[in-house]
C-alpha positions in Angstrom: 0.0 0.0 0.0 1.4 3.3 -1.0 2.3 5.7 1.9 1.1 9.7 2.0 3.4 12.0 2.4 3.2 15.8 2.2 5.2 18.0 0.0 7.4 18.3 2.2 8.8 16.0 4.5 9.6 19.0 6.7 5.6 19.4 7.4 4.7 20.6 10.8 1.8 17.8 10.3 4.2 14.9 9.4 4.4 12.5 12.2 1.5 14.0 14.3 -1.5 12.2 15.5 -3.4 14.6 13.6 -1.6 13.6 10.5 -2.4 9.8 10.9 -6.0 11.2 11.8 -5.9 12.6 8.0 -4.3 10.4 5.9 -5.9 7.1 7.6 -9.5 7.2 5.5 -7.2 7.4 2.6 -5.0 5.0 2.5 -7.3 2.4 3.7 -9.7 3.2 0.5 -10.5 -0.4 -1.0 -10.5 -0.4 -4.3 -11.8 -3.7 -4.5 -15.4 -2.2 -2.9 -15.3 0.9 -5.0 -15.4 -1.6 -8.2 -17.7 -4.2 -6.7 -20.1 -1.1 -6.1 -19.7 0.5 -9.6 -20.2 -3.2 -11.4 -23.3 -3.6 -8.9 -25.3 0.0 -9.5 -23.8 0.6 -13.0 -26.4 2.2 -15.7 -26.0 2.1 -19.6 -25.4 5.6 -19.1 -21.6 4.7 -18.0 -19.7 1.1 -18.4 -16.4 0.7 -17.9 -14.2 -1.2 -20.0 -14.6 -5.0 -19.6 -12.9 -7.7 -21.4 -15.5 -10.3 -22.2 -15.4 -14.0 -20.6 -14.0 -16.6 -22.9 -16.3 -20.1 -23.0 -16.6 -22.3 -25.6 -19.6 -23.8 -26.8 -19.7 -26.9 -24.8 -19.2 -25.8 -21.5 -22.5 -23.0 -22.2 -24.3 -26.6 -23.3 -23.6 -27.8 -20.3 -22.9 -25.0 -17.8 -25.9 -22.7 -19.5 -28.1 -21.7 -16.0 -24.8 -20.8 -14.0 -23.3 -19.1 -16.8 -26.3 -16.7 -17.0 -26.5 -16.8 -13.4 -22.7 -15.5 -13.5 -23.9 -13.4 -16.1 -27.0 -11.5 -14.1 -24.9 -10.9 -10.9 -21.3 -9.2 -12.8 -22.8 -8.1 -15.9 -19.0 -9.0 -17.9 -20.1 -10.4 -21.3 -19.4 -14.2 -22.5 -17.3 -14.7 -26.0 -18.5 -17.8 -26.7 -16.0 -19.7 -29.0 -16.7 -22.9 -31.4 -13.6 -24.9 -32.4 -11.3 -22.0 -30.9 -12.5 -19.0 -32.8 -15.1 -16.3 -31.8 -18.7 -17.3 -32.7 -20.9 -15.2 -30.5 -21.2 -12.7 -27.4 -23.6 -13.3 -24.6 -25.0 -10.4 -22.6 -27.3 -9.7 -20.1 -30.8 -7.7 -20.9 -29.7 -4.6 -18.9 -26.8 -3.7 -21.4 -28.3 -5.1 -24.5 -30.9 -2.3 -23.7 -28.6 -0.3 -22.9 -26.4 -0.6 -25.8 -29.6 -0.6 -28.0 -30.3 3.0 -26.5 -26.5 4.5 -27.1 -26.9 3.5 -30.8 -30.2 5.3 -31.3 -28.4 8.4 -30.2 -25.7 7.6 -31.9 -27.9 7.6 -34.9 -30.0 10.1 -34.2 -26.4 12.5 -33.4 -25.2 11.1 -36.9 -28.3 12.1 -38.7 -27.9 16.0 -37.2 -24.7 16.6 -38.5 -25.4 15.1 -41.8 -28.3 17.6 -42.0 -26.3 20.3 -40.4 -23.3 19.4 -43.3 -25.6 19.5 -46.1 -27.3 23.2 -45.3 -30.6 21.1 -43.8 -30.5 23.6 -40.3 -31.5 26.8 -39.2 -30.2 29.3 -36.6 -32.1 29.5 -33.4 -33.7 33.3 -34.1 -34.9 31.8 -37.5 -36.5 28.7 -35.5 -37.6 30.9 -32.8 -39.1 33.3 -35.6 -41.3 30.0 -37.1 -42.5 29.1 -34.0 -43.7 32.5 -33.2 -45.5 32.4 -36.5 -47.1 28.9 -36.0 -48.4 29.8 -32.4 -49.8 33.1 -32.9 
Protein backbone atom coordinates (compact mmCIF):
# COMPACT_ATOMS: atom_id res chain seq x y z
CA UNK A 1 0.00 0.00 0.00
CA UNK A 2 1.40 3.31 -1.05
CA UNK A 3 2.32 5.73 1.88
CA UNK A 4 1.09 9.66 1.96
CA UNK A 5 3.37 12.04 2.40
CA UNK A 6 3.18 15.81 2.17
CA UNK A 7 5.19 18.03 0.05
CA UNK A 8 7.36 18.28 2.19
CA UNK A 9 8.77 16.01 4.54
CA UNK A 10 9.58 18.97 6.65
CA UNK A 11 5.65 19.41 7.38
CA UNK A 12 4.70 20.65 10.81
CA UNK A 13 1.79 17.82 10.33
CA UNK A 14 4.16 14.92 9.42
CA UNK A 15 4.43 12.48 12.15
CA UNK A 16 1.55 13.95 14.26
CA UNK A 17 -1.47 12.22 15.53
CA UNK A 18 -3.37 14.59 13.58
CA UNK A 19 -1.62 13.65 10.53
CA UNK A 20 -2.36 9.80 10.88
CA UNK A 21 -6.03 11.16 11.78
CA UNK A 22 -5.95 12.63 8.04
CA UNK A 23 -4.34 10.44 5.88
CA UNK A 24 -5.95 7.12 7.61
CA UNK A 25 -9.50 7.21 5.49
CA UNK A 26 -7.16 7.41 2.64
CA UNK A 27 -5.02 4.95 2.48
CA UNK A 28 -7.30 2.39 3.69
CA UNK A 29 -9.67 3.20 0.46
CA UNK A 30 -10.48 -0.44 -1.03
CA UNK A 31 -10.52 -0.38 -4.28
CA UNK A 32 -11.77 -3.75 -4.55
CA UNK A 33 -15.36 -2.17 -2.94
CA UNK A 34 -15.25 0.90 -5.01
CA UNK A 35 -15.36 -1.62 -8.21
CA UNK A 36 -17.69 -4.20 -6.71
CA UNK A 37 -20.06 -1.05 -6.11
CA UNK A 38 -19.74 0.53 -9.60
CA UNK A 39 -20.18 -3.18 -11.42
CA UNK A 40 -23.31 -3.60 -8.88
CA UNK A 41 -25.33 0.02 -9.47
CA UNK A 42 -23.77 0.59 -12.96
CA UNK A 43 -26.38 2.25 -15.70
CA UNK A 44 -25.98 2.07 -19.57
CA UNK A 45 -25.43 5.59 -19.11
CA UNK A 46 -21.61 4.69 -18.01
CA UNK A 47 -19.71 1.15 -18.40
CA UNK A 48 -16.37 0.71 -17.91
CA UNK A 49 -14.24 -1.19 -19.96
CA UNK A 50 -14.60 -4.96 -19.64
CA UNK A 51 -12.93 -7.74 -21.37
CA UNK A 52 -15.48 -10.34 -22.21
CA UNK A 53 -15.38 -14.03 -20.63
CA UNK A 54 -14.03 -16.57 -22.90
CA UNK A 55 -16.34 -20.15 -22.97
CA UNK A 56 -16.64 -22.26 -25.63
CA UNK A 57 -19.56 -23.79 -26.84
CA UNK A 58 -19.69 -26.86 -24.76
CA UNK A 59 -19.18 -25.82 -21.45
CA UNK A 60 -22.46 -23.01 -22.18
CA UNK A 61 -24.26 -26.60 -23.29
CA UNK A 62 -23.61 -27.76 -20.25
CA UNK A 63 -22.91 -24.97 -17.75
CA UNK A 64 -25.88 -22.66 -19.49
CA UNK A 65 -28.06 -21.72 -16.03
CA UNK A 66 -24.81 -20.76 -13.97
CA UNK A 67 -23.33 -19.08 -16.78
CA UNK A 68 -26.34 -16.68 -16.97
CA UNK A 69 -26.51 -16.78 -13.42
CA UNK A 70 -22.74 -15.47 -13.52
CA UNK A 71 -23.91 -13.37 -16.12
CA UNK A 72 -27.03 -11.48 -14.09
CA UNK A 73 -24.87 -10.90 -10.89
CA UNK A 74 -21.28 -9.17 -12.79
CA UNK A 75 -22.82 -8.08 -15.93
CA UNK A 76 -19.05 -9.00 -17.91
CA UNK A 77 -20.11 -10.42 -21.26
CA UNK A 78 -19.38 -14.15 -22.48
CA UNK A 79 -17.26 -14.67 -25.98
CA UNK A 80 -18.49 -17.76 -26.71
CA UNK A 81 -16.02 -19.68 -29.01
CA UNK A 82 -16.72 -22.90 -31.41
CA UNK A 83 -13.62 -24.87 -32.45
CA UNK A 84 -11.27 -22.02 -30.93
CA UNK A 85 -12.46 -18.95 -32.79
CA UNK A 86 -15.10 -16.31 -31.84
CA UNK A 87 -18.66 -17.30 -32.67
CA UNK A 88 -20.86 -15.19 -30.47
CA UNK A 89 -21.20 -12.71 -27.38
CA UNK A 90 -23.63 -13.26 -24.64
CA UNK A 91 -24.99 -10.45 -22.63
CA UNK A 92 -27.28 -9.66 -20.15
CA UNK A 93 -30.79 -7.74 -20.88
CA UNK A 94 -29.65 -4.60 -18.87
CA UNK A 95 -26.82 -3.66 -21.36
CA UNK A 96 -28.32 -5.10 -24.54
CA UNK A 97 -30.90 -2.34 -23.68
CA UNK A 98 -28.64 -0.33 -22.95
CA UNK A 99 -26.37 -0.64 -25.83
CA UNK A 100 -29.56 -0.61 -28.05
CA UNK A 101 -30.32 2.98 -26.54
CA UNK A 102 -26.51 4.47 -27.13
CA UNK A 103 -26.85 3.46 -30.81
CA UNK A 104 -30.22 5.31 -31.34
CA UNK A 105 -28.37 8.44 -30.16
CA UNK A 106 -25.73 7.64 -31.93
CA UNK A 107 -27.90 7.62 -34.88
CA UNK A 108 -30.00 10.13 -34.16
CA UNK A 109 -26.43 12.52 -33.37
CA UNK A 110 -25.21 11.06 -36.91
CA UNK A 111 -28.30 12.06 -38.66
CA UNK A 112 -27.86 16.00 -37.25
CA UNK A 113 -24.66 16.56 -38.50
CA UNK A 114 -25.38 15.06 -41.76
CA UNK A 115 -28.34 17.61 -41.95
CA UNK A 116 -26.28 20.28 -40.43
CA UNK A 117 -23.30 19.42 -43.33
CA UNK A 118 -25.60 19.45 -46.09
CA UNK A 119 -27.26 23.17 -45.26
CA UNK A 120 -30.59 21.11 -43.76
CA UNK A 121 -30.46 23.64 -40.35
CA UNK A 122 -31.51 26.84 -39.16
CA UNK A 123 -30.18 29.26 -36.61
CA UNK A 124 -32.05 29.53 -33.37
CA UNK A 125 -33.74 33.28 -34.08
CA UNK A 126 -34.92 31.76 -37.50
CA UNK A 127 -36.54 28.72 -35.48
CA UNK A 128 -37.58 30.87 -32.84
CA UNK A 129 -39.13 33.30 -35.57
CA UNK A 130 -41.32 29.95 -37.10
CA UNK A 131 -42.48 29.11 -34.02
CA UNK A 132 -43.72 32.51 -33.17
CA UNK A 133 -45.49 32.44 -36.46
CA UNK A 134 -47.10 28.87 -35.98
CA UNK A 135 -48.43 29.80 -32.42
CA UNK A 136 -49.84 33.14 -32.90
Amino acid sequence: MTQLKPDSASSPEWGTKRYAQIAEPVIRFNHEALAEVALKYHSWFWRPAMLPALKPVTEIKRHATEIIDQLRADRVPVLITEHGKEAAVMLDVATYKGMLHRLELLEVIAKGEQAFTEGRASSHADVKARMAKRWA
